[in-house]
matplotlib code that plots the C-alpha trace (Angstrom):
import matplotlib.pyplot as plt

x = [45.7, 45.6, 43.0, 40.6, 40.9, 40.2, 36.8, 35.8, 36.8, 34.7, 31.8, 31.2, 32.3, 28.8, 27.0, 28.5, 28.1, 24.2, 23.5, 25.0, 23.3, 19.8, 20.5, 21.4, 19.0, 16.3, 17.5, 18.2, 14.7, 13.1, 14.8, 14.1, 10.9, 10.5, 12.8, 10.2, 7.3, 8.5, 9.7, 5.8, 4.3, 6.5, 5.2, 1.6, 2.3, 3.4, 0.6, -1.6, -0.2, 0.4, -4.1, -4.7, -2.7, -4.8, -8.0, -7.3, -6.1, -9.7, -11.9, -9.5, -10.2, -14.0, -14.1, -12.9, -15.2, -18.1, -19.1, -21.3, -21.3, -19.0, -15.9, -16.4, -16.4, -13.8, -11.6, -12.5, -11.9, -8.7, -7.7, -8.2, -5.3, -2.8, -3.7, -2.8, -4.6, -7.8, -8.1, -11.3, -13.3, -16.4, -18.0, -21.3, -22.8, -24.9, -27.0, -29.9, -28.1, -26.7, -23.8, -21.9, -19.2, -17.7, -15.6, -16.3, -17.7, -21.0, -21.5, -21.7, -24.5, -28.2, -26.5, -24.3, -23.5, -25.0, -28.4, -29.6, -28.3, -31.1, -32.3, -29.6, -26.8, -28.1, -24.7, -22.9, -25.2, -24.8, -21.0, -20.9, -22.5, -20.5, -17.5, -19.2, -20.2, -16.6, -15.4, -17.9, -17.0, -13.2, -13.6, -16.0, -14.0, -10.5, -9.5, -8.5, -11.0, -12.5, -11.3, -12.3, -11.1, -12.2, -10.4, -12.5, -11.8, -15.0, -14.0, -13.8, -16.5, -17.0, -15.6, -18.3, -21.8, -20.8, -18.5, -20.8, -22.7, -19.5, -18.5, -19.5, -22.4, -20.9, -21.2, -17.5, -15.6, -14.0, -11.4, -8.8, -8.5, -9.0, -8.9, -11.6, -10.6, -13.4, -13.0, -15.0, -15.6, -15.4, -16.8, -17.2, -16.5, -18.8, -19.1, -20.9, -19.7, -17.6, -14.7, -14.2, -11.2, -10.5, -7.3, -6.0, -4.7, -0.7, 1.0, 4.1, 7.1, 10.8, 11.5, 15.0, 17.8, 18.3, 22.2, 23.1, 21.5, 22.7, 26.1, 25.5, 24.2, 26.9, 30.4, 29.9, 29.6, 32.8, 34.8, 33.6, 34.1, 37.3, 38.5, 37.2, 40.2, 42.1, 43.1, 41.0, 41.3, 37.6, 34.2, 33.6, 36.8, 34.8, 31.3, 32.8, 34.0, 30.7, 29.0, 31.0, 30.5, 26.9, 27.2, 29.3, 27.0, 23.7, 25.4, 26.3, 22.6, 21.6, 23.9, 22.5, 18.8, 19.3, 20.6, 18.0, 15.4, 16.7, 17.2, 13.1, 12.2, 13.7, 13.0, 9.7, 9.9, 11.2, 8.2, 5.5, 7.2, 6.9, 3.7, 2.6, 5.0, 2.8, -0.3, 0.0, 1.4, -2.0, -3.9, -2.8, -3.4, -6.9, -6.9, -5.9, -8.0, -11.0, -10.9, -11.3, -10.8, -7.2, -7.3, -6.0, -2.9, -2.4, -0.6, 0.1, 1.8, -1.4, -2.4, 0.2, -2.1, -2.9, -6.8, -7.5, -6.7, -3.7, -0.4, 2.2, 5.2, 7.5, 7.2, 7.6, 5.8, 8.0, 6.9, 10.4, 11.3, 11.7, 14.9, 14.8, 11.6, 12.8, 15.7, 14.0, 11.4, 14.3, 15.6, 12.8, 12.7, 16.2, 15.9, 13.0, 14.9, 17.9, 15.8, 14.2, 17.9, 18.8, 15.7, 16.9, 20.6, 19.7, 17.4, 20.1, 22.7, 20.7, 19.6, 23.2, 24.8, 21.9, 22.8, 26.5, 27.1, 25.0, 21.7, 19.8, 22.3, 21.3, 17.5, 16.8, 18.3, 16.0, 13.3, 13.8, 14.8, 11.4, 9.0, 6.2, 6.6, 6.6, 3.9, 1.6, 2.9, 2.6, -0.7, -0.3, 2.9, 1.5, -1.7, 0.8, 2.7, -0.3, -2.9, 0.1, 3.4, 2.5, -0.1, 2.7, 5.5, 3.3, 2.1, 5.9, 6.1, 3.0, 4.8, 7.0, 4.5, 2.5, -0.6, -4.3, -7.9, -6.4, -3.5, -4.6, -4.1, -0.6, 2.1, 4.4, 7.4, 5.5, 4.2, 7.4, 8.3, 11.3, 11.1, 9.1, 5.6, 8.2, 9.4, 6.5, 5.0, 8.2, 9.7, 6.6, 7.2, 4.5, 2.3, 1.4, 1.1, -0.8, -4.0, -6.0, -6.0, -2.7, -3.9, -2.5, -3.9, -2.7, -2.4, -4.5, -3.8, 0.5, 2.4, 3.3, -0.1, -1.4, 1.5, 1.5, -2.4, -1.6, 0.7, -1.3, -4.5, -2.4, -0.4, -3.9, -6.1, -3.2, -3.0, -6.6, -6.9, -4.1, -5.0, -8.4, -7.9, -5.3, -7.7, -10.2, -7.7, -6.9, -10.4, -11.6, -8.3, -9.6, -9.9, -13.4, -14.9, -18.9, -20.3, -16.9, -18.1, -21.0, -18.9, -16.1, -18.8, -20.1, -16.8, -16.0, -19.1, -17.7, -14.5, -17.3, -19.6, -18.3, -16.5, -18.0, -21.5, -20.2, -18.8, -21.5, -23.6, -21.2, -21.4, -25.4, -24.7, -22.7, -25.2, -25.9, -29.7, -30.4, -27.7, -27.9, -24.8, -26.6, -29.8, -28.0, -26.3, -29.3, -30.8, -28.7, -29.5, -26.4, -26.8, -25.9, -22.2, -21.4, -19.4, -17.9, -17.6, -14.0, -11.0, -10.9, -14.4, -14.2, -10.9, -12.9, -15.7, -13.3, -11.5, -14.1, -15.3, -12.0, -11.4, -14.8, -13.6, -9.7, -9.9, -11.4, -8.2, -5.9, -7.8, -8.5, -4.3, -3.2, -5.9, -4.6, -1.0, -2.2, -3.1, -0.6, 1.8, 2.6, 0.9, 4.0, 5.8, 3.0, 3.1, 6.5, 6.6, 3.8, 6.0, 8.5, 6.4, 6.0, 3.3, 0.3, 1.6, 5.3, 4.3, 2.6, 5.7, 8.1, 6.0, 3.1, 4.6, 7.8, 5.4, 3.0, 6.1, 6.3, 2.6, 1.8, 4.8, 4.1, 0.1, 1.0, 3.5, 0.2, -2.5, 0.3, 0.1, -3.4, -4.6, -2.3, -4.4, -7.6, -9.7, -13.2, -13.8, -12.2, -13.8, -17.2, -17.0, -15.7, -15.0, -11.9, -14.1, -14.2, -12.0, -9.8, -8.2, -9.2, -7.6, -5.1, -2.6, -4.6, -7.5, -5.5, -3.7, -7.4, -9.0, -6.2, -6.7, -10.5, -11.9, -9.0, -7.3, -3.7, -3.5, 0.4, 0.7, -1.3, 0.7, 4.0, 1.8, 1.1, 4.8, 5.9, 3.3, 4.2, 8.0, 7.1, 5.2, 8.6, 10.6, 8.7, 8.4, 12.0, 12.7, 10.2, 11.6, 15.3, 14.5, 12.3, 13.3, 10.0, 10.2, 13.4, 13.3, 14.4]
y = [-38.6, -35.9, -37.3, -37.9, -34.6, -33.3, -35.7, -34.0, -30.1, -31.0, -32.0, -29.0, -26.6, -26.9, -27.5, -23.6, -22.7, -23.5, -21.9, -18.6, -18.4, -18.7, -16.6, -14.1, -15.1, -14.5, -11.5, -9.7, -10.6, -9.4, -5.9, -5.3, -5.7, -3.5, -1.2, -1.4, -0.9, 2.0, 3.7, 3.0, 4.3, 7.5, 8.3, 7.4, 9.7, 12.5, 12.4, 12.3, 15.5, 17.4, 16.7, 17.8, 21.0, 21.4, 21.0, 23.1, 25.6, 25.2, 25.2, 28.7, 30.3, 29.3, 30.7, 33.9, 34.0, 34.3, 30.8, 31.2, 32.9, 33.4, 33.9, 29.9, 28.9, 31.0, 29.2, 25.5, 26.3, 28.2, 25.1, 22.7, 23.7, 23.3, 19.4, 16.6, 15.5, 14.3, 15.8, 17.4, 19.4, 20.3, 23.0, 22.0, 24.7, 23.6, 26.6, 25.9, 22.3, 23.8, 22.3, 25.7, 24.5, 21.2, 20.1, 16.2, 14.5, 14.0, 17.2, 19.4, 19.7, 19.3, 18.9, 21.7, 23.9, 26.2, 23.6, 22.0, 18.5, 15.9, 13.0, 11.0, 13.1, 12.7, 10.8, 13.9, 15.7, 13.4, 13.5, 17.0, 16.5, 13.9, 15.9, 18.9, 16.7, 16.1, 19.8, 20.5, 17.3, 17.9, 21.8, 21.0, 18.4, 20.0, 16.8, 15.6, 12.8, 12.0, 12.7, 16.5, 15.5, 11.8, 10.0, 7.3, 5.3, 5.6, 2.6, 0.5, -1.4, -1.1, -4.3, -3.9, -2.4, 0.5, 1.4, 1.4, 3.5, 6.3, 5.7, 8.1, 6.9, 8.0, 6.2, 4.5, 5.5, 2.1, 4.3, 5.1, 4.6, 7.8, 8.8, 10.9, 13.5, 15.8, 18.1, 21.3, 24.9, 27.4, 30.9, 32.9, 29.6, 27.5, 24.9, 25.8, 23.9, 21.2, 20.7, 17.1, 16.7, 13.7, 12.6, 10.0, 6.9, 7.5, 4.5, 2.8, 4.7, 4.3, 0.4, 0.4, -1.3, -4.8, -4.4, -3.8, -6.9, -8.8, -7.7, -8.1, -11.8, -13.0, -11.2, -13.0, -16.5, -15.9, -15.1, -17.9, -20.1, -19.1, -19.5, -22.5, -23.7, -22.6, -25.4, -24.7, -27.4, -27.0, -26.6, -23.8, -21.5, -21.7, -20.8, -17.6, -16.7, -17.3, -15.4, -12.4, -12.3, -12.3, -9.4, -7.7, -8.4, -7.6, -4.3, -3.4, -3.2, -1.6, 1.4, 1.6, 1.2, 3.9, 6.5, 5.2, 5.9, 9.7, 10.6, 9.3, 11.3, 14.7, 14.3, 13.8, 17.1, 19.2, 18.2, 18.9, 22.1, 23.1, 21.9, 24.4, 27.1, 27.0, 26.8, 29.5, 32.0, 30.7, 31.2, 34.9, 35.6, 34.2, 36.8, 39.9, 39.0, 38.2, 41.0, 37.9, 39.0, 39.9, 39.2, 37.7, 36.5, 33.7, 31.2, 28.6, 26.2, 25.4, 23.7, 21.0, 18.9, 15.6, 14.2, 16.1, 19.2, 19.6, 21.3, 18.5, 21.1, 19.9, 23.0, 26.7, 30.0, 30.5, 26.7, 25.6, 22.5, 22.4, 20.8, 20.2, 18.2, 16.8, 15.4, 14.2, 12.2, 10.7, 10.0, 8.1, 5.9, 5.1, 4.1, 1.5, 0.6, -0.8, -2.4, -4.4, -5.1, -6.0, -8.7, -10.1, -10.4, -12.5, -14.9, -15.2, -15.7, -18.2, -20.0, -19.9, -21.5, -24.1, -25.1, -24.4, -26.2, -29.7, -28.4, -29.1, -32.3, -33.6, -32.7, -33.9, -37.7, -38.0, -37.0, -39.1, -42.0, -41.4, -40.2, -42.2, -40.9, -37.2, -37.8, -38.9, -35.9, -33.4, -32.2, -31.5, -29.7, -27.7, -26.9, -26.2, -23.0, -22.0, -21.4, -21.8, -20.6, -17.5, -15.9, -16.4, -15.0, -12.1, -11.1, -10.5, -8.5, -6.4, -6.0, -3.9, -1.2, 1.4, -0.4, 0.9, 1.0, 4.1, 3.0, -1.0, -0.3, 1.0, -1.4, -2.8, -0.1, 2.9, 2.0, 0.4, 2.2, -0.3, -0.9, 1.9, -0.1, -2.3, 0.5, 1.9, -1.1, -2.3, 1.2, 2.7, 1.9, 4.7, 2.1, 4.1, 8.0, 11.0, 11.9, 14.4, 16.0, 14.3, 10.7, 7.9, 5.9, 2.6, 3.0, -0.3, 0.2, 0.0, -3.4, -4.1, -3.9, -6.0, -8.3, -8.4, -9.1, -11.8, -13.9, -14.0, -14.8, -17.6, -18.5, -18.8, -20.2, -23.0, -23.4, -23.9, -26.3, -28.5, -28.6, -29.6, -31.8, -34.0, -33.9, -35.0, -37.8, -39.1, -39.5, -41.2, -43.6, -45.2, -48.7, -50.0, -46.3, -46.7, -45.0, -44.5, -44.0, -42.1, -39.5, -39.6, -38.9, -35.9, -34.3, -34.3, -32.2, -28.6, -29.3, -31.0, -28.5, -25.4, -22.8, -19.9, -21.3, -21.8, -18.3, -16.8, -19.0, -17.5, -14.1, -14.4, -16.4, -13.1, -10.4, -7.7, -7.8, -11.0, -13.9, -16.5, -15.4, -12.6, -14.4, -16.6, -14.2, -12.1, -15.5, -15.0, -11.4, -10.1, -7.4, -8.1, -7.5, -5.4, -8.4, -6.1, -3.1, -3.8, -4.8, -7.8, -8.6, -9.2, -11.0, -13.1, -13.9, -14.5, -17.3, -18.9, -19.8, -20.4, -23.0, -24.4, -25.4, -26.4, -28.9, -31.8, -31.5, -31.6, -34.1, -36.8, -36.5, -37.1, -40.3, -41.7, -41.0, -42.3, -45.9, -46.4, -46.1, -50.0, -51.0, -52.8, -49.5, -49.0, -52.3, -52.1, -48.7, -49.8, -52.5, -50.4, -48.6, -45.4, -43.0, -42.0, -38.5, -40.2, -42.5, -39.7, -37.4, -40.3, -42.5, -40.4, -37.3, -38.3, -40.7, -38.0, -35.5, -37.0, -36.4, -33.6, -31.0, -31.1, -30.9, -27.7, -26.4, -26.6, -25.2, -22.1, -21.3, -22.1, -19.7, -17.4, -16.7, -17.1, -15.5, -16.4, -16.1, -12.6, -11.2, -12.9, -12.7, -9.6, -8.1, -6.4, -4.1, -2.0, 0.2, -1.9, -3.3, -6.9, -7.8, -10.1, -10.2, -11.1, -9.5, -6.3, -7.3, -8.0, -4.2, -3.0, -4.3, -4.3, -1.6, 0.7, -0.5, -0.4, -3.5, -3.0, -2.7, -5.4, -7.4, -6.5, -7.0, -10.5, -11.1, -10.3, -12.7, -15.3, -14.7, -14.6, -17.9, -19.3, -18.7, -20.0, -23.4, -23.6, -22.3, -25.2, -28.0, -27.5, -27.0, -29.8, -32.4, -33.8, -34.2, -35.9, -39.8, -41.4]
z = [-11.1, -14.0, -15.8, -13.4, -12.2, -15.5, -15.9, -13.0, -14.0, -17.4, -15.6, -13.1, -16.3, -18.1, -14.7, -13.6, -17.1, -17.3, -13.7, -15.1, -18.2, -16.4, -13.4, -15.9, -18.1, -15.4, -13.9, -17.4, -18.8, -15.8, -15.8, -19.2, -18.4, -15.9, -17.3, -20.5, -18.3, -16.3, -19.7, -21.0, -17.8, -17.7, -21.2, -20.0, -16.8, -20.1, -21.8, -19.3, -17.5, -20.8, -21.4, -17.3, -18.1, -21.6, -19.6, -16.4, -19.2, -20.7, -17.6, -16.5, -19.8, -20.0, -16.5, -17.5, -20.4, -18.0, -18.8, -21.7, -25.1, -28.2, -25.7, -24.6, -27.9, -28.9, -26.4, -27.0, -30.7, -30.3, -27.5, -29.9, -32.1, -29.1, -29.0, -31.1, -34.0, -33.7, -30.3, -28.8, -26.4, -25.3, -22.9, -21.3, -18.6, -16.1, -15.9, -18.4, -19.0, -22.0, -24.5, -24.6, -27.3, -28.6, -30.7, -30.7, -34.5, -32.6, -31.8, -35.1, -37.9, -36.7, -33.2, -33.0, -30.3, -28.7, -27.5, -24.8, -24.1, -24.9, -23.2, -24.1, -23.6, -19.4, -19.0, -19.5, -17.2, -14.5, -14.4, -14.5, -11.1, -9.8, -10.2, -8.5, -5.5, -5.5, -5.5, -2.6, -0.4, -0.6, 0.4, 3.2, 4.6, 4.0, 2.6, -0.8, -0.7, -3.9, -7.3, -9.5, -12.7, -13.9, -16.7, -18.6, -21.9, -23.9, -26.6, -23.6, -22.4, -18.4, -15.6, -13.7, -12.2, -10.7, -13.8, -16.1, -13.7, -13.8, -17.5, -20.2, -22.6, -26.1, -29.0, -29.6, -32.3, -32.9, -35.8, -32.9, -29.1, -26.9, -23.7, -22.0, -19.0, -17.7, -14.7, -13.3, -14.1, -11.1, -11.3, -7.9, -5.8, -7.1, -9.9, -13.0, -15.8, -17.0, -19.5, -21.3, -23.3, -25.3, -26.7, -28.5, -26.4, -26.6, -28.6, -27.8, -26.1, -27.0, -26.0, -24.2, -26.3, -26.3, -26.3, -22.8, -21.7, -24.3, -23.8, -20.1, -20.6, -23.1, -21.6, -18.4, -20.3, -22.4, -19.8, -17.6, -20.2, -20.6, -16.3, -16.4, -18.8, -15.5, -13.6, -10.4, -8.0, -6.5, -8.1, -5.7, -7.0, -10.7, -8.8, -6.8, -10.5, -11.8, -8.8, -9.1, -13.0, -12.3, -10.4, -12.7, -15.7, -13.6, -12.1, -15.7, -16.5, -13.4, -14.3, -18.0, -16.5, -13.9, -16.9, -19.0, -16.9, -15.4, -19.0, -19.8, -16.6, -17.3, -20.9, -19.8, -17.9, -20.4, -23.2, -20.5, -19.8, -23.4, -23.4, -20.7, -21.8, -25.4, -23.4, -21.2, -24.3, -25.9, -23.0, -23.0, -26.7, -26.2, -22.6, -24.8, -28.4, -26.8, -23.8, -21.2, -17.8, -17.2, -13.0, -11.6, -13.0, -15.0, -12.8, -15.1, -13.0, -10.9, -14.0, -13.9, -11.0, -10.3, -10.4, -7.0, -8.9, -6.5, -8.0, -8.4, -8.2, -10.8, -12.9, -12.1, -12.2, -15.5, -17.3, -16.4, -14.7, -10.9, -10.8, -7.2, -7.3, -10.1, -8.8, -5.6, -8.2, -10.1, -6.6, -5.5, -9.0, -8.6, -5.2, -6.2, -8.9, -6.8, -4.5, -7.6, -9.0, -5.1, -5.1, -8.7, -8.1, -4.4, -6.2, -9.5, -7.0, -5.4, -8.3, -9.4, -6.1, -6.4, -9.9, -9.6, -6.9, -7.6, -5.6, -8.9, -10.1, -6.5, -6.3, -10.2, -9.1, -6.0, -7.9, -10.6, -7.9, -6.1, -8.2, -7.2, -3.6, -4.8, -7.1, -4.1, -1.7, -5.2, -4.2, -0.9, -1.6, -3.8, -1.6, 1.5, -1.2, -1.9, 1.2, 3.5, 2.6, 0.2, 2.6, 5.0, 3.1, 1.9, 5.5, 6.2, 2.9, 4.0, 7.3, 5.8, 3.8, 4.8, 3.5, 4.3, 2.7, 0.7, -1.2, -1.7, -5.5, -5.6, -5.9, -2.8, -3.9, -3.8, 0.0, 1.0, 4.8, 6.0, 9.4, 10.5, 11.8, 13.8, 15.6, 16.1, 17.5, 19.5, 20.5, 21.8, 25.8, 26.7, 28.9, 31.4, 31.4, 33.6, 31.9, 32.8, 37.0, 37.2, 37.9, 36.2, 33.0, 31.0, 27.6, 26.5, 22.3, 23.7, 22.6, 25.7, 27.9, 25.6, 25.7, 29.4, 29.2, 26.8, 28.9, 32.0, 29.9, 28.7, 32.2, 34.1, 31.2, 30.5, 34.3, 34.9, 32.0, 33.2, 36.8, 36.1, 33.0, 35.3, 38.5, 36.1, 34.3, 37.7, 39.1, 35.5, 36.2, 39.5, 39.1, 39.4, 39.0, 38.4, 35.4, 33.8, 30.4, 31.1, 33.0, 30.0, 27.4, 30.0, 30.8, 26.8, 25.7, 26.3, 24.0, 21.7, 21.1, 18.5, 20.7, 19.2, 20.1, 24.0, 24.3, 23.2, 25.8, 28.5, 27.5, 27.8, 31.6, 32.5, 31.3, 34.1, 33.6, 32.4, 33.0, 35.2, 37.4, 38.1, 39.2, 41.0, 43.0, 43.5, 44.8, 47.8, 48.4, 46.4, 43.7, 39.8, 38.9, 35.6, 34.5, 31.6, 33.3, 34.6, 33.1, 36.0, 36.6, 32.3, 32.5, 34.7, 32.1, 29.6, 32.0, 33.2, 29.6, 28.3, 31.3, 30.4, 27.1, 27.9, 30.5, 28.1, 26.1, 28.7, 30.4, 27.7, 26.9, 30.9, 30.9, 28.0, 29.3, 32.4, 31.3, 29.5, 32.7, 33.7, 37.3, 38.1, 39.2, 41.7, 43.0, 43.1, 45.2, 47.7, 48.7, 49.3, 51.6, 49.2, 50.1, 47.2, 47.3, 46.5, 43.8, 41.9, 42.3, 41.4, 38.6, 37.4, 37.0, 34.9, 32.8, 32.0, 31.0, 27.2, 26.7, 29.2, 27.8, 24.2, 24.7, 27.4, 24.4, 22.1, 24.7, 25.6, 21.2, 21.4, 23.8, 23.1, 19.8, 21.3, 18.9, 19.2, 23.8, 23.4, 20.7, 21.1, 25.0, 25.8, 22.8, 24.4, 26.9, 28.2, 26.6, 25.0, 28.1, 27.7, 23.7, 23.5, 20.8, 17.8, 18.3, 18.7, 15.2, 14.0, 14.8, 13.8, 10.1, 9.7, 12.0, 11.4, 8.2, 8.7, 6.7, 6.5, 10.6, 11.6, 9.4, 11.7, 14.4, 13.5, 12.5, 15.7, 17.6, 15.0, 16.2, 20.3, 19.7, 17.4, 20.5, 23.3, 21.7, 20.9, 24.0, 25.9, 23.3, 24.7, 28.0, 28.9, 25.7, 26.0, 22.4, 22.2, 21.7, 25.2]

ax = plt.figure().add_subplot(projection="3d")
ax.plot(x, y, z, "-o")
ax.set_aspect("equal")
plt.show()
């Protein structure tokens, strides 16, 4: 028996082996990555903020200099010296559409400054404007709307229309990348100038060492090479080793990643606080040498800002680092950072089960074994993951972010709110609430009024459509009906014709001046009936055409249940003396159950999500008090653009709908083989 077992024990070794080596293989690659990428985008983020404080610095100083004259120039040209080489600024006023001072190549010999800008130089001009139209909208509104301090790339060409429209028109200096930031001149409140500053594009940052993972990849391997020597009597004994030295090795890196990047981060912090220490010494020698005005203080700080010109807060009064804001940001990394390393150790931990455990052994032999069957069902397979199971999969995601038509171009992590638009859907019970003299409103935008809208729009729409679709089925089954097919072809049209072309028929037959209800009723010395005036009177509307266009359905799937119900039972049970009203309780009935329940199953999902007779119909008036589900999920992503909560929205219809058919399956069985 020895030997066999040790066949075996050699076989699942390299199996458990390989499954390691890629989960952490995967898992390593992919955190080194991002751990590369974060470290490049914190240096980015550096040399970004170090050029903001250098222009704010500028624009403050030019202010002071009355915005014209030797003490502008004296600035830009003393400036210049506190940014790296080949670094430059320019001063253009907008009073007189002067080029006050410049340091850029361009801008010296026959073109030096002081002059007016040219013709050409209208570029400049024009974004000097846009970023005053800024400043004006965001302190009219109160808001921090659009941006007051742009940042272009000159030696790159524009993506589209509207950039090319924005981007700066200088010749490119194809010698060395740069970075162009511009942002405003204030003097007495209101815009007269603006400050560009170019610097060169910063180059690659400190790459993270390559040990850690390495070590973390190849320490796990040697020691599960050398358990597996063990004599473990199960293959799963050697994968639990493997599992928990993937976790070990992975969680090794995760601790070196989370050091590495709090030391980058408060590194970081201490260079742009020397930065704007030397600025603001600068900034007063410049104050005192050329008798600038002196009030009111220099607050150095408020230069540290973001594009909206809004203090970020990491550094003090003193151009030290706020340490509590600091830690809070490091904080925040860290935290996204664990729930990356979270993500990558479930999927290595999944790939390494699949592998470990013959998953891959398995799946490999049926492919090879039927490869022309999966080469046939390929396509579709790969067309069901793509406009099926992602958009699927990413809703959920979504679900979970605080996504809207202002943050669509930040990434998942930063937007990431947990639970929160679940609660706030599911928790919110205020349905009904006192408005104003003390009398009683319903809250229509609450969950659970639309909810409870939802499911008697569907109970009396799916009721309707069977009652009439079987009426129908029965009358069309009389033997020796005249006109059988001519009636067939008749009753059929309204689940023929496009639905969105029939509600929008309806909706004209209910209009208060003009439809045909109306006339009719008028006809007979009535007066016309605001049909959408009412939540009930537009329920109504909305019934009637839905009922227009469900009966066909259910009626062409009880007639063909019907005929295919043997005549023998009925001959059988009029000899017996059996009523009509008996044999359609005791044969009909239980014949039509296998075709009736799972068509009733599919009419309950598909009026549920009803789109098209709400929307076109009724268009969830008035006030909101006629939208089912999805249309509520619908105006709540594209007329108010909480992309993020309509996607939990839509999550949680997707799960009410998941449980009432499993629910309706187990109950009735109409599914189940007999």
């Amino acid at each position: 028996m020895t030997p066999p077992q040790t066949t075996a024990s050699s076989l699942r070794r390299p199996r458990v082996l390989v499954g390691l080596a890629l989960a952490l293989g995967v898992g390593l690659a992919i955190s080194h990555g991002l751990l590369a990428q974060a470290r490049q985008e914190a240096v980015r983020e550096r040399e970004q903020r170090r050029a903001v404080i250098s222009l704010n610095a500028v624009a403050e100083l030019a202010r002071r200099a009355g915005g014209s004259g030797d003490g502008v120039r004296a600035v830009v040209d003393a400036m210049k010296a506190q940014l790296p080489e080949q670094s430059n600024v320019r001063f253009i006023a907008f009073s007189g559409i002067r080029l006050e001072a410049s340091t850029f190549p361009e801008d010296q010999g026959d073109k030096a400054a002081p002059r007016r800008l040219s013709r050409e130089e209208k570029p400049l001009y024009d974004r000097g404007q846009r970023l005053r139209a800024a400043v004006e909208t965001n302190r009219e509104e109160g808001t921090s709307r659009k941006l007051e301090i742009e940042r272009a790339d000159p030696n790159t060409p524009p993506a589209n229309e509207d950039q090319a429209a924005q981007a700066p028109q200088e010749k490119p200096r194809p010698d060395q990348s740069r970075v162009l930031f511009s942002g405003p001149v204030e003097t007495d409140g209101a815009v007269t100038g603006m400050v560009d500053l170019e610097t060169p594009v910063p180059g690659q940052s400190e790459r993270p060492s390559m040990g850690p993972a390495l070590l973390a990849f190849f320490l796990p391997l040697l020691l599960l090479l050398a358990v597996s020597f063990a004599p473990l009597r199960r293959q799963w004994h050697l994968v639990a080793v493997a599992a928990v030295l993937f976790v070990a090795g992975l969680g090794g890196h995760a601790g070196y990643s989370m050091r590495f990047l709090e030391a980058g981060v408060r590194g970081s912090q201490n260079q742009v606080a020397d930065h704007l220490r030397a600025t603001a010494e600068k900034a007063r020698a410049l104050i005192a040498s050329q008798n600038l005005a002196a009030e009111p203080e220099l607050k150095p700080d408020t230069w540290d800002t973001d594009f909206y010109r809004r203090p970020l807060g990491l550094l003090t009064a003193q151009a030290t680092v706020n340490e509590a804001v600091v830690t809070q940001r490091v904080d925040a990394l860290q935290d996204q950072a664990s729930r990356a390393f979270y993500l990558l150790g479930a999927v290595g931990l999944a790939l390494l089960l699949f592998i470990g455990l013959g998953g891959l052994h398995r799946f490999a032999g049926t492919v090879v074994e039927y490869r022309q069957a999966y080469a046939y069902i390929l396509p579709a397979m790969v067309g069901m993951v793509v406009l099926v199971f992602f958009p699927f999969f990413y809703g959920i995601t979504l679900s979970f972010t605080d996504a809207n038509l202002y943050n669509t171009n930040q990434p998942l992590t930063e937007i990431w709110i947990g639970l929160r638009n679940y609660v706030e859907i599911l928790g919110d019970f205020d349905v009904v609430r006192r408005g104003e003299g003390g009398v009683w409103v319903i809250n229509y935008l609450n969950f659970y009024w639309t909810l409870f809208f939802t499911i008697v729009w569907t109970i009396t729409n799916v009721t309707i459509g069977v009652s009439v679709g079987l009426l129908l089925a029965l009358i069309l089954n009389t033997p020796n009906l005249a006109m059988r097919p001519l009636y067939r072809v008749l009753l059929i049209l309204p689940w023929a014709m496009p639905n969105y072309i029939t509600a929008l028929i309806w909706k004209g037959m209910f209009h208060q001046q003009f439809g045909v209800v109306n006339h009719v009723i008028r006809m007979f010395g009535g007066e016309g009936v605001s049909w959408f005036g009412t939540p009930f009177t537009s329920f109504l509307t909305a019934l009637a055409t839905n009922g227009w266009l469900s009966f066909p359905f259910m009626m062409v799937v009880s007639l063909g249940a019907l005929q295919s119900i043997p005549m023998e039972l009925y001959e059988a049970a009029r000899v017996d003396g059996a009523s009509r009203w008996q044999q359609f309780v005791a044969i009909t009935l239980p014949s039509l159950k296998p075709a009736l329940v799972p068509a009733i199953i599919l009419s309950v999902v598909w009026t549920f999500n009803m789109f098209n007779i709400i929307f076109l119909v009724t268009e969830g008036e008035p006030g909101n008090s006629t939208e089912i589900l999805v249309t509520q999920a619908y105006k709540f992503a594209f007329q108010r653009y909480r992309y993020g909560y309509a996607a939990a929205y839509s999550t949680v219809i997707f799960g009410i709908l998941l449980l009432y058919s499993t629910w309706q399956n187990r109950v009735t069985r109409a599914t189940e083989a007999t």
